[in-house]
DSSP file (Angstrom, degrees, kcal/mol; ACC not computed):
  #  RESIDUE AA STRUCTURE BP1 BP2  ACC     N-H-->O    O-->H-N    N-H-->O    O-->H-N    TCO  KAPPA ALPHA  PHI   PSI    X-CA   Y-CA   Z-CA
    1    1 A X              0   0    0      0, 0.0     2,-0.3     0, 0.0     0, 0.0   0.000 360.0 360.0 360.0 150.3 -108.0   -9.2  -57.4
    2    2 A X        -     0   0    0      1,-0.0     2,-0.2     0, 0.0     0, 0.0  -0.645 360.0-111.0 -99.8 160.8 -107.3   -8.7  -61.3
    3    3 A X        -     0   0    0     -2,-0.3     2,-0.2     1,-0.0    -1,-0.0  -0.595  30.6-102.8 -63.7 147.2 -109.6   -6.1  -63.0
    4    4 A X        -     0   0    0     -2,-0.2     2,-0.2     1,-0.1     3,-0.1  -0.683  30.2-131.5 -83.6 124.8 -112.2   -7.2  -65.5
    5    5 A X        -     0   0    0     -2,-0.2    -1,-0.1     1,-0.1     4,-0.0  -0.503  42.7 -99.1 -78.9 141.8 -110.9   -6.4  -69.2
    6    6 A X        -     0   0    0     -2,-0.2    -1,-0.1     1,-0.1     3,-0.1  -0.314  28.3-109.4 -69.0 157.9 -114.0   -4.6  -70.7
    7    7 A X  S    S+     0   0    0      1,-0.2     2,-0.4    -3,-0.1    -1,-0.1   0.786 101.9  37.0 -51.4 -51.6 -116.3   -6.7  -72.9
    8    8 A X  S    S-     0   0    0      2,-0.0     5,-0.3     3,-0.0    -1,-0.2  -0.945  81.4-117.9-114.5 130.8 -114.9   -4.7  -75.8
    9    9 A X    >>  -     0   0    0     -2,-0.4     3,-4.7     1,-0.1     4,-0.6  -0.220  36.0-114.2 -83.9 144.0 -111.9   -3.3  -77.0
   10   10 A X  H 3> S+     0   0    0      1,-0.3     4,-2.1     2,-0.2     5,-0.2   0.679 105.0  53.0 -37.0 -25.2 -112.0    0.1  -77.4
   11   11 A X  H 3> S+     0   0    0      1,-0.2     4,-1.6     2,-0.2    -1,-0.3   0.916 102.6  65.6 -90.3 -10.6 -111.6    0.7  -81.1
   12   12 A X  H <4 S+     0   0    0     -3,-4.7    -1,-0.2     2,-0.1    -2,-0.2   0.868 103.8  40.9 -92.5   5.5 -114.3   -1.5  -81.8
   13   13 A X  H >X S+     0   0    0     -4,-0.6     4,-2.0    -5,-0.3     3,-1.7   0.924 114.4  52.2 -64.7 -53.1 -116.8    0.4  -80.2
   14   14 A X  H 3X S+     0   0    0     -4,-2.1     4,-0.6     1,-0.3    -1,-0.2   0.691 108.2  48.5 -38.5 -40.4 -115.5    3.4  -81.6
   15   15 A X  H 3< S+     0   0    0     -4,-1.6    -1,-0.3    -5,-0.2     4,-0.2   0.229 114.4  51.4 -90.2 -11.9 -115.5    2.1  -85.1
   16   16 A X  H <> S+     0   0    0     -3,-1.7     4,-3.4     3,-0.1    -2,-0.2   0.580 103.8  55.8 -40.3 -72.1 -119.2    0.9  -84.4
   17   17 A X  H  X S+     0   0    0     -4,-2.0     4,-0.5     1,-0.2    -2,-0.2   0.783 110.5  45.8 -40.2 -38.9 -120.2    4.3  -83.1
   18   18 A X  H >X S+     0   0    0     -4,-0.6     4,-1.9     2,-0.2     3,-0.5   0.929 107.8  53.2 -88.9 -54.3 -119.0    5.9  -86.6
   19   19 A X  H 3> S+     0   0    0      1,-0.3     4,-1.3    -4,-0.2    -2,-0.2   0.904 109.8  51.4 -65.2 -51.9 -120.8    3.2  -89.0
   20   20 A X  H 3X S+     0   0    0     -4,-3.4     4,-5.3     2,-0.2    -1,-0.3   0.928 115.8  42.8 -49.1 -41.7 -124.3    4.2  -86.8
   21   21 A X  H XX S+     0   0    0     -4,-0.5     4,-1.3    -3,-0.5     3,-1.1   0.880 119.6  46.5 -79.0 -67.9 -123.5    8.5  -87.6
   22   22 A X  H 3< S+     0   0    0     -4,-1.9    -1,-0.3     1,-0.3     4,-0.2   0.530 112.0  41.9 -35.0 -34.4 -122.7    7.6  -90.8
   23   23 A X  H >X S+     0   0    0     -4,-1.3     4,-1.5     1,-0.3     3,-1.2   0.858 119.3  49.5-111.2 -40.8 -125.3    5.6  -91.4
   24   24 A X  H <X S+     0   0    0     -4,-5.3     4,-1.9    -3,-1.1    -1,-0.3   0.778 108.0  54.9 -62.2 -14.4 -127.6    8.3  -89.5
   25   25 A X  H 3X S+     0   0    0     -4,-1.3     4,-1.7    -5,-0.3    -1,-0.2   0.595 105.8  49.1 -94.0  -0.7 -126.2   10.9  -91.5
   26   26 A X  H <> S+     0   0    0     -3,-1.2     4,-1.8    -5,-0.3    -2,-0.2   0.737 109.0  50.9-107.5 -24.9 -127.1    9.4  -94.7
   27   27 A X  H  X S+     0   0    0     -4,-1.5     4,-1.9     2,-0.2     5,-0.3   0.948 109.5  53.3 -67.0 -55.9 -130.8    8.6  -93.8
   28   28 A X  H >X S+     0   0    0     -4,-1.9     4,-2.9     2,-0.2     3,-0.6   0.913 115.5  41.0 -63.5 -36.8 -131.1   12.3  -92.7
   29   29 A X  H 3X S+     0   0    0     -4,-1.7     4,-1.7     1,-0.3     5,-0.4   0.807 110.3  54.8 -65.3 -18.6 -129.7   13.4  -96.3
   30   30 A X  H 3X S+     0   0    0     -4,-1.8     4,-1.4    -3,-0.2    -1,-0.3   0.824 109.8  47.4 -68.8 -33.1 -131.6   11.0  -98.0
   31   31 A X  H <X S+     0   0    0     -4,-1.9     4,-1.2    -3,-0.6    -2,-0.2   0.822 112.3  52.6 -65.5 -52.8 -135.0   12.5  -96.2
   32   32 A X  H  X S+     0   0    0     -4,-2.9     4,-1.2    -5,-0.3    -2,-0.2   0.884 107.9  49.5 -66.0 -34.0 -133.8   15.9  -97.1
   33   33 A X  H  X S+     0   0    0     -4,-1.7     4,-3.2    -5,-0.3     5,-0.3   0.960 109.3  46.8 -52.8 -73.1 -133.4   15.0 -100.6
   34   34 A X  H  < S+     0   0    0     -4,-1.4     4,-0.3    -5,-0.4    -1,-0.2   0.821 114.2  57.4 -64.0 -17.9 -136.8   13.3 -101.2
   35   35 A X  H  X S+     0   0    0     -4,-1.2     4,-1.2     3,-0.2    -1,-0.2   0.705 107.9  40.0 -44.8 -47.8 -138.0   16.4  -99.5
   36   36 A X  H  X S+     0   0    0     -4,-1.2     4,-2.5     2,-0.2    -2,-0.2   0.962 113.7  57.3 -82.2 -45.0 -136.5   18.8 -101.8
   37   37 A X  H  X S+     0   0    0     -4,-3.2     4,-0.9     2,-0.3    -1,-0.2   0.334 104.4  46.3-103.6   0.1 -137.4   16.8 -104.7
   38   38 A X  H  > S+     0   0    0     -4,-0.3     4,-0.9    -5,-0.3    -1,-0.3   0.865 100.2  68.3-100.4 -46.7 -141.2   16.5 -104.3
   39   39 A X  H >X S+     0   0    0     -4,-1.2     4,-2.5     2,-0.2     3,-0.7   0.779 108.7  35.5 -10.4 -66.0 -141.2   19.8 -103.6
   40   40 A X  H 3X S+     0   0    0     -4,-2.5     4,-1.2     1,-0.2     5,-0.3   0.998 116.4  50.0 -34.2 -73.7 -140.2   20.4 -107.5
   41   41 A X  H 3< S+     0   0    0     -4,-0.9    -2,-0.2     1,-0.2    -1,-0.2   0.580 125.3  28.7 -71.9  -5.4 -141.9   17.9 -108.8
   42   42 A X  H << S+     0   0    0     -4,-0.9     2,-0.3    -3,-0.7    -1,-0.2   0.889 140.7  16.9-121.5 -72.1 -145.1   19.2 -106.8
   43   43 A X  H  < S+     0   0    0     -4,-2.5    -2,-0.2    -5,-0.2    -3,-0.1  -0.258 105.8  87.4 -88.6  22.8 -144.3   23.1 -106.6
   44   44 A X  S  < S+     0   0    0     -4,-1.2     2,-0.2    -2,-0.3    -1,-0.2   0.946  86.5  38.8-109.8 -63.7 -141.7   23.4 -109.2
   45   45 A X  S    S-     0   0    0     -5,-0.3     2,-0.8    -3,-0.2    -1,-0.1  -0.599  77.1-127.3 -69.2 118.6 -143.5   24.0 -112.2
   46   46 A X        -     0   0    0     -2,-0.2     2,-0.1    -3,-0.1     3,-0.1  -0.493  20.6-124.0 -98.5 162.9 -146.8   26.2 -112.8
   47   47 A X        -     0   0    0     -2,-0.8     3,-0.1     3,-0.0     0, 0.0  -0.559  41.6 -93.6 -76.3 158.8 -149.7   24.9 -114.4
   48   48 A X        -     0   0    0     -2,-0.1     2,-0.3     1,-0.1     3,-0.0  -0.020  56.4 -97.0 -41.9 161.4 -151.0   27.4 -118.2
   49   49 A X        -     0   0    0     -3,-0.1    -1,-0.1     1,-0.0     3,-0.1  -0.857  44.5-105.7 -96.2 138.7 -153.5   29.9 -117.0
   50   50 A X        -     0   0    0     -2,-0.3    -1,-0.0     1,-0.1    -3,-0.0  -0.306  43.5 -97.5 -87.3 167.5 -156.6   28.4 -117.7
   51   51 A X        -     0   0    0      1,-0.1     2,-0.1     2,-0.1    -1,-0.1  -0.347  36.1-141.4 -76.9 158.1 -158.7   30.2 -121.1
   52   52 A X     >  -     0   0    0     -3,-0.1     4,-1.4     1,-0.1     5,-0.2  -0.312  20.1-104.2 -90.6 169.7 -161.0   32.4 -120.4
   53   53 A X  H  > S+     0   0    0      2,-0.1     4,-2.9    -2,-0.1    -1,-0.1   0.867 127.2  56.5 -79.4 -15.0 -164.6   33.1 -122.1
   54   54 A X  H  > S+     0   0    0      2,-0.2     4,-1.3     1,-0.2     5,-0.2   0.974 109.6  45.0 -58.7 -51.1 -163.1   36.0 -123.7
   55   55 A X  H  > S+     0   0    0      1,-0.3     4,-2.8     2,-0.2     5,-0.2   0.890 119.1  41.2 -75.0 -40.2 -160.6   33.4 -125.0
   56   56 A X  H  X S+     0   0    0     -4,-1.4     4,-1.7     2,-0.2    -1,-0.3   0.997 109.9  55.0 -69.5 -58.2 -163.4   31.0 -125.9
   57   57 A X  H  X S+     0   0    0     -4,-2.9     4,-0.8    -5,-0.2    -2,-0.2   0.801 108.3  54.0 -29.0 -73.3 -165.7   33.6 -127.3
   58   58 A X  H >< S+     0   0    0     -4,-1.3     3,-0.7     1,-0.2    -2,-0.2   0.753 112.7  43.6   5.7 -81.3 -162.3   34.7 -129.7
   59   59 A X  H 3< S+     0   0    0     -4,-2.8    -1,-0.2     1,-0.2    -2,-0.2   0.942 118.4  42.6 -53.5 -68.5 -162.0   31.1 -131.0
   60   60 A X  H 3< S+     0   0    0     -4,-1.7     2,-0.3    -5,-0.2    -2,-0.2   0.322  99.5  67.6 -31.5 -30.2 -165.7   30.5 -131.6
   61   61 A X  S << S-     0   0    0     -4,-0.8    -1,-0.1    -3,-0.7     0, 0.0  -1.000  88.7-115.7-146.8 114.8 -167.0   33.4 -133.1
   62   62 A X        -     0   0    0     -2,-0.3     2,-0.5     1,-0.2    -2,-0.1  -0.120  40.1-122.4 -81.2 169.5 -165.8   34.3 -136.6
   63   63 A X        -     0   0    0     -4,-0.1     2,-0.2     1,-0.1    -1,-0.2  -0.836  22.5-120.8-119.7 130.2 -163.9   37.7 -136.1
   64   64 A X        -     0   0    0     -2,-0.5    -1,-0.1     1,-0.1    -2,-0.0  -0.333  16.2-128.0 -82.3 141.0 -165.1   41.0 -138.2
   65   65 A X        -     0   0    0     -2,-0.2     2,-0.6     1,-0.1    -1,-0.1  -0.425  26.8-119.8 -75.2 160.4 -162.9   42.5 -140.3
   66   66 A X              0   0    0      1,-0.1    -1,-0.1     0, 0.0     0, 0.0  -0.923 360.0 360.0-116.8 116.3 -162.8   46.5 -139.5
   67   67 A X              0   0    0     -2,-0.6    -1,-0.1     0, 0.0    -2,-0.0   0.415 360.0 360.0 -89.2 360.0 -163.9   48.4 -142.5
């Protein structure tokens, strides 16, 4: 009895196998990316410090000259 030649020859499984990690390894950097980069755009930057009433008072209220 002959042996059964496998279904597929080896290198194109192999050559399969690679095109799936690649293709997983580029989804996981793409995840980390968009990760990182709402992180900036969300946490990156601070907001002024908001005025105070001192601050408002100051504006508002004409300022005396010091004799």
């Amino acid at each position: 009895m002959a042996p059964t030649p496998p279904s597929q020859p080896a290198g194109r499984s192999r050559d399969r196998r690679l095109i799936v990690l690649v293709i997983v390894v580029l989804l996981v950097v793409a995840v980390v990316v968009a990760l990182v980069a709402g992180w900036f755009f969300f946490f990156g930057t601070e907001a002024p410090p908001a005025p105070t009433l001192d601050d408002a008072l100051q504006v508002l209220l004409p300022s005396a000259s010091p004799e």
